[in-house]
C-alpha positions as CSV (number, residue, x, y, z in Angstrom):
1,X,-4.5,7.0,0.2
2,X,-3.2,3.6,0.2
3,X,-5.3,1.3,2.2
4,X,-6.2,-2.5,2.0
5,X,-9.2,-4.2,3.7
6,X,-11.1,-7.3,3.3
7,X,-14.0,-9.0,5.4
8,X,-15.7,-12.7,5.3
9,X,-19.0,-12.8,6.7
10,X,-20.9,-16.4,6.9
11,X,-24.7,-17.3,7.4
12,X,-26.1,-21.3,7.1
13,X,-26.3,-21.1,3.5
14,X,-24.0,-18.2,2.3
15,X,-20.5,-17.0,2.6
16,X,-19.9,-13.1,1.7
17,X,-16.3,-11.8,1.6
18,X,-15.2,-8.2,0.3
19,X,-12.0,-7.1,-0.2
20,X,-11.4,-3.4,-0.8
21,X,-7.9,-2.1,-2.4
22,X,-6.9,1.7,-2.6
23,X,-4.0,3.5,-4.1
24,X,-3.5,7.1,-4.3
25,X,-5.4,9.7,-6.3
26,X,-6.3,13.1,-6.2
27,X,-9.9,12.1,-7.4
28,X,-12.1,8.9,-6.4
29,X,-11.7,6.0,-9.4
30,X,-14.0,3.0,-8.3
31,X,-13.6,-0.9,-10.3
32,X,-15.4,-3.2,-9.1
33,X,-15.7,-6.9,-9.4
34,X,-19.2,-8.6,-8.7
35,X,-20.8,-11.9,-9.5
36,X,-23.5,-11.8,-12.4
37,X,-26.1,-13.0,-9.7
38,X,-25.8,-9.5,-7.8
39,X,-25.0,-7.0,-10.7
40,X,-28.0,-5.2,-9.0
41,X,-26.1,-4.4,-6.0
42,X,-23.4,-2.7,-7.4
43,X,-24.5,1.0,-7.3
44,X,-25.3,0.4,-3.9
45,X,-21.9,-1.2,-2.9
46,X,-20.3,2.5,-5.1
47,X,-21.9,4.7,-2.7
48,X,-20.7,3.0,0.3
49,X,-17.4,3.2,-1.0
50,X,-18.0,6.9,-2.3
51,X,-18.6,7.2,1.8
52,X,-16.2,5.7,3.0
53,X,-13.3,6.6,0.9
54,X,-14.0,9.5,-0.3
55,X,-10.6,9.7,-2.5
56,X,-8.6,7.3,-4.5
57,X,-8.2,4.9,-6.9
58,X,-10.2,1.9,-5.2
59,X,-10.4,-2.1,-6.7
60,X,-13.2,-3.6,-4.7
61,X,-14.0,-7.4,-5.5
62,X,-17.3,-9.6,-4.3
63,X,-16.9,-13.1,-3.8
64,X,-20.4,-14.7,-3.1
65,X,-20.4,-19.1,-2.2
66,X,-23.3,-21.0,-1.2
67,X,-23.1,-23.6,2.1
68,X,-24.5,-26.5,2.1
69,X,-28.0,-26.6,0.6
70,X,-27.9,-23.3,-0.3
71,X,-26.6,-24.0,-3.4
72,X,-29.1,-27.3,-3.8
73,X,-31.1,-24.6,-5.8
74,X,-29.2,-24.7,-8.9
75,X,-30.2,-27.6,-10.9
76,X,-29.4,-29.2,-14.5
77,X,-31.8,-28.8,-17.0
78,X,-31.9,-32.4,-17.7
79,X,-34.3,-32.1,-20.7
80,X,-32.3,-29.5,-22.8
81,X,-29.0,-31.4,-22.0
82,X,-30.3,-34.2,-23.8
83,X,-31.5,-32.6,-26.7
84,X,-28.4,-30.6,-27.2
85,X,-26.6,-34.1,-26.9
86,X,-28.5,-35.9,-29.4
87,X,-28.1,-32.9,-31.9
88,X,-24.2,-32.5,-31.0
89,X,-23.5,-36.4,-31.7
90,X,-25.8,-36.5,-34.5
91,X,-23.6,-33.3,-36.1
92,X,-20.3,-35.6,-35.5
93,X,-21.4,-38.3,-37.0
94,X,-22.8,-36.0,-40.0
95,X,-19.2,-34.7,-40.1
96,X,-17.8,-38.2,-40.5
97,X,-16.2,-38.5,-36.7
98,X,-16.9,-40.0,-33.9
99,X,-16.7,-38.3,-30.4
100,X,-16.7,-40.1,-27.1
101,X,-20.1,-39.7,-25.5
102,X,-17.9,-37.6,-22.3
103,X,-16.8,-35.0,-24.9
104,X,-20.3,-34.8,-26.2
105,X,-21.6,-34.6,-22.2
106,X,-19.4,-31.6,-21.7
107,X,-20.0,-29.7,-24.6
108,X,-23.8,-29.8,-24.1
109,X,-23.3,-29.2,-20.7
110,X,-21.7,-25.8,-22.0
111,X,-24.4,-24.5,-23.9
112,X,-27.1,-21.7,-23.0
113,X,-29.9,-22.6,-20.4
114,X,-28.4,-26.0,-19.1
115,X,-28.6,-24.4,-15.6
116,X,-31.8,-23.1,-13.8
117,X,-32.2,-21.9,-10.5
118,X,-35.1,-21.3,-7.9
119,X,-35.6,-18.1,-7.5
120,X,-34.9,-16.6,-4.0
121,X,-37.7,-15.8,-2.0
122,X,-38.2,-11.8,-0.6
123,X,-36.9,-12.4,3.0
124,X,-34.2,-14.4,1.2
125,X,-33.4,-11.3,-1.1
126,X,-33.5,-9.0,1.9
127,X,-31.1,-11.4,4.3
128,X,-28.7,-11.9,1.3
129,X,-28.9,-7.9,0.8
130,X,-28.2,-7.4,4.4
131,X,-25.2,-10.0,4.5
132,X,-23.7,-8.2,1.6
133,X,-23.7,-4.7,3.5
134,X,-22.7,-5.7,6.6
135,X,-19.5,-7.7,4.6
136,X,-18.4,-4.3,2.7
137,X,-19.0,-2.0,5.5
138,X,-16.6,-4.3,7.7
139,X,-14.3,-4.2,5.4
140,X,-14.2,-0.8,4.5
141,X,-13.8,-0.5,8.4
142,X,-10.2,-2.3,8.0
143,X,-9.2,-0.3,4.9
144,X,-9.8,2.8,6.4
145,X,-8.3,1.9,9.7
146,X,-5.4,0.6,6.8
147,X,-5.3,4.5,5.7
148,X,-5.5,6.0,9.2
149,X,-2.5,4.2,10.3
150,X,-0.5,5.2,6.8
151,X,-1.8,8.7,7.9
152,X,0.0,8.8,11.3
153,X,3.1,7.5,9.5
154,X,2.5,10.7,6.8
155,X,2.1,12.9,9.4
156,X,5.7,12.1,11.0
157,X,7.1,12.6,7.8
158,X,5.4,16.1,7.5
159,X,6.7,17.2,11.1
160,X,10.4,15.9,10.1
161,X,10.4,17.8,6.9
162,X,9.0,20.9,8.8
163,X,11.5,20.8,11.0
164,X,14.3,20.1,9.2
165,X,12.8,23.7,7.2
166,X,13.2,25.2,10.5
167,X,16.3,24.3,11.2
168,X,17.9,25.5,7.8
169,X,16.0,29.0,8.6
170,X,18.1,29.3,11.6
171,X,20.9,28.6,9.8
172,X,19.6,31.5,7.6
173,X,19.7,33.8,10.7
174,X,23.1,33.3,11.6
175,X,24.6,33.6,8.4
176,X,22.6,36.9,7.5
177,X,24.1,38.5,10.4
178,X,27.5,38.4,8.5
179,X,26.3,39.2,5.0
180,X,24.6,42.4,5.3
181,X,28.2,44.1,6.8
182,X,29.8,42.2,3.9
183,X,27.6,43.6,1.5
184,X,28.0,46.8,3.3
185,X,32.2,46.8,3.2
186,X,32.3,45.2,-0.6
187,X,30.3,48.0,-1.6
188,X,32.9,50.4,0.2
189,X,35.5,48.9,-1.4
190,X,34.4,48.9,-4.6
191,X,33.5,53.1,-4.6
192,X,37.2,53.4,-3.3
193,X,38.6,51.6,-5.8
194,X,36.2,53.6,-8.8
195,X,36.2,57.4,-7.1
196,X,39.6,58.7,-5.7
197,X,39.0,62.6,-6.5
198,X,37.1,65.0,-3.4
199,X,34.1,65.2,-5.7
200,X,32.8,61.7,-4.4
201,X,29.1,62.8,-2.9
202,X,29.5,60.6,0.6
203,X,25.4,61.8,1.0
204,X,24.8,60.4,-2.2
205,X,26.7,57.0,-1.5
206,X,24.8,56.3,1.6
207,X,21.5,57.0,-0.3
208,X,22.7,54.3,-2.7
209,X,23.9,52.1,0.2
210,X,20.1,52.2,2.6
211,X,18.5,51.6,-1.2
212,X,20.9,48.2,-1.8
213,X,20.4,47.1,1.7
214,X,16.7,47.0,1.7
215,X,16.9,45.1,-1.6
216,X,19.2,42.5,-0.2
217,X,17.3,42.6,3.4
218,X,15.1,39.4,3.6
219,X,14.3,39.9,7.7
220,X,10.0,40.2,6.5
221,X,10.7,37.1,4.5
222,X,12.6,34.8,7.4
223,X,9.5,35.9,9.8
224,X,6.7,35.1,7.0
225,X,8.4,31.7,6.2
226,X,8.6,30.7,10.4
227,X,4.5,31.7,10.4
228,X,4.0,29.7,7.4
229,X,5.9,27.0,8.9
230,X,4.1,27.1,12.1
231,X,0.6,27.4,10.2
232,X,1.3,24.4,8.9
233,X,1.8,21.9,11.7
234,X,-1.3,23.6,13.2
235,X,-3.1,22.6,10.2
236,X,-1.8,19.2,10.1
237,X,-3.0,19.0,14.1
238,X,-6.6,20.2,12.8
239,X,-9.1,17.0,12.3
240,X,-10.7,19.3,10.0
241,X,-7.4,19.6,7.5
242,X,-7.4,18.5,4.1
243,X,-5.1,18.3,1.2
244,X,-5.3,20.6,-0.3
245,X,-4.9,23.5,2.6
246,X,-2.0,21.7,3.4
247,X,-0.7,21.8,-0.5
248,X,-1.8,25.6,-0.4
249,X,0.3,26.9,2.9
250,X,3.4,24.4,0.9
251,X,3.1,27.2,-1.8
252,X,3.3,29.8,0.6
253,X,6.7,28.4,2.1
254,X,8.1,27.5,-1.3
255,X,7.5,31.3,-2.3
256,X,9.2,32.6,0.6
257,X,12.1,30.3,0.3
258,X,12.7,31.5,-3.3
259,X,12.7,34.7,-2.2
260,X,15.3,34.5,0.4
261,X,17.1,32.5,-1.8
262,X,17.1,35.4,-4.9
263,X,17.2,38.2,-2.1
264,X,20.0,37.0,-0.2
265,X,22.6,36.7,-3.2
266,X,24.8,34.6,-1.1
267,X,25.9,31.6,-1.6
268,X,25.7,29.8,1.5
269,X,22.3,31.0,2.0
270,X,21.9,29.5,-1.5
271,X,22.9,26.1,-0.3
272,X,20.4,26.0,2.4
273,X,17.8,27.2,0.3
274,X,18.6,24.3,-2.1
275,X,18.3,21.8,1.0
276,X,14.7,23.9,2.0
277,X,13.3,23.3,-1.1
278,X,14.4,19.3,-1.1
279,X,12.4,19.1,1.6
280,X,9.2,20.7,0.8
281,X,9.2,19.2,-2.5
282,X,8.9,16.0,-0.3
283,X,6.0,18.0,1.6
284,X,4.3,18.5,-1.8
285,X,4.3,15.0,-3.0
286,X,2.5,13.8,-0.4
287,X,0.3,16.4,0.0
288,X,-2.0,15.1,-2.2
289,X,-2.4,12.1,-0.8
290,X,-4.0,13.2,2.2
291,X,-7.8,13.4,1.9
């Protein structure tokens, strides 16, 4: 799900900050940006996200700054960035120009090796590790509470769309009280209008008549449809739904909407059908979203 978080965590000679971005994906897709200096931690920073998030497409960036003298480790290699000066100048001059002595400065200062750094002692290792952590735990924290509140949002959406479902269906119910007597009289009419000699079987007309009825008779589908709609918001209600439940009942309802809709063979139940399935398409696109 969509989520954003991002965390800045200080100490006397470093400042962490993490910032976590999430978009939506069915399956967990994890870049990550983090200084050469701490390539190590990476795999460690994937599974805390792979906890965390769980699902989605996730940009996660590490921005690591030294305070004060934290940074007075890093030194110029004085020696080499002479030598590479002398051989750079001596080249120009070789090549029949002359360069300032700045231009030359920064060019050597470019090459390989011109920077060394102490190396960090254990305990420093181990704080710098624990800084880290902390700093992408927090903000993870805010991302998911990011996601939790988009959630809440999603989940209005679900119970207006399942409602509005509802609503149509009753509309269903009142108009089917109409149709099957319609259905019944057309079909009247229409043996009048073919059979006029006393050889019309009346036995055999009401035969054809119960079978017609039950083919056009969608009460079992209204009643599985208000179940399935009812399942649903109990689902959505559970902590323990998912996704892809959810996704799964929306099948359910889409099937029993068609079927009403094919069954019925009416158009005004047609046009509510048509307005049922807008709205549970809705329900299926975000489906997915929801871990």
């Amino acid at each position: 799900m969509t989520g954003y978080g991002k965390a800045t965590i200080e100490s006397e000679t470093l400042s962490v900050t993490a910032e976590v971005k999430s978009l939506n994906s069915k399956f967990l897709d994890i870049f990550c940006r983090i200084p050469r200096n701490y390539s190590e931690r990476e795999i460690e920073i994937r599974n805390l996200i792979t906890q965390s998030l769980e699902r989605g497409k996730v940009e996660f960036t590490l921005t690591v700054s030294p305070i004060g003298d934290g940074s007075a480790g890093t030194v110029v290699n004085r020696a080499l960035v002479k030598a590479y000066f002398r051989d750079l100048h001596q080249t120009a001059e070789e090549l029949g120009f002359a360069p300032t002595p700045t231009d030359v400065l920064r060019m050597a200062l470019q090459m390989p090796n011109t920077y060394s750094a102490d190396s960090p002692t254990e305990d420093q290792q181990a704080a710098e590790a624990a800084q880290i952590q902390q700093t992408v735990l927090a903000a993870l924290k805010k991302c998911n509470e990011f996601r939790q509140q988009e959630g809440r949002a999603l989940g209005k959406a679900f119970h207006a769309a399942i409602q509005k479902i509802s609503d149509l269906l009753l509309e269903v119910e009142e108009l089917d009280k109409t149709r099957i007597p319609a259905v019944r009289e057309r079909l009247r009419k229409n043996v009048r209008d073919l059979i006029h000699d006393e050889t019309f079987d009346q036995n055999r007309f009401e035969q054809e008549l119960v079978y017609f009825i039950e083919k056009f008779d969608i009460s079992e589908e209204k009643v599985r449809l208000m179940n399935h709609l009812s399942y649903f918001i109990e689902t959505l209600q559970n902590k323990e739904s998912n996704g892809k439940k959810l996704n799964f009942i929306a099948q359910e309802i889409g099937r029993e909407v068609n079927t009403i809709g094919s069954k019925a063979n009416d158009a005004p139940i047609q046009h509510l059908v048509v307005q049922m399935k807008d709205e549970l398409e809705k329900i299926k696109e975000q489906t997915a979203n929801i871990i």
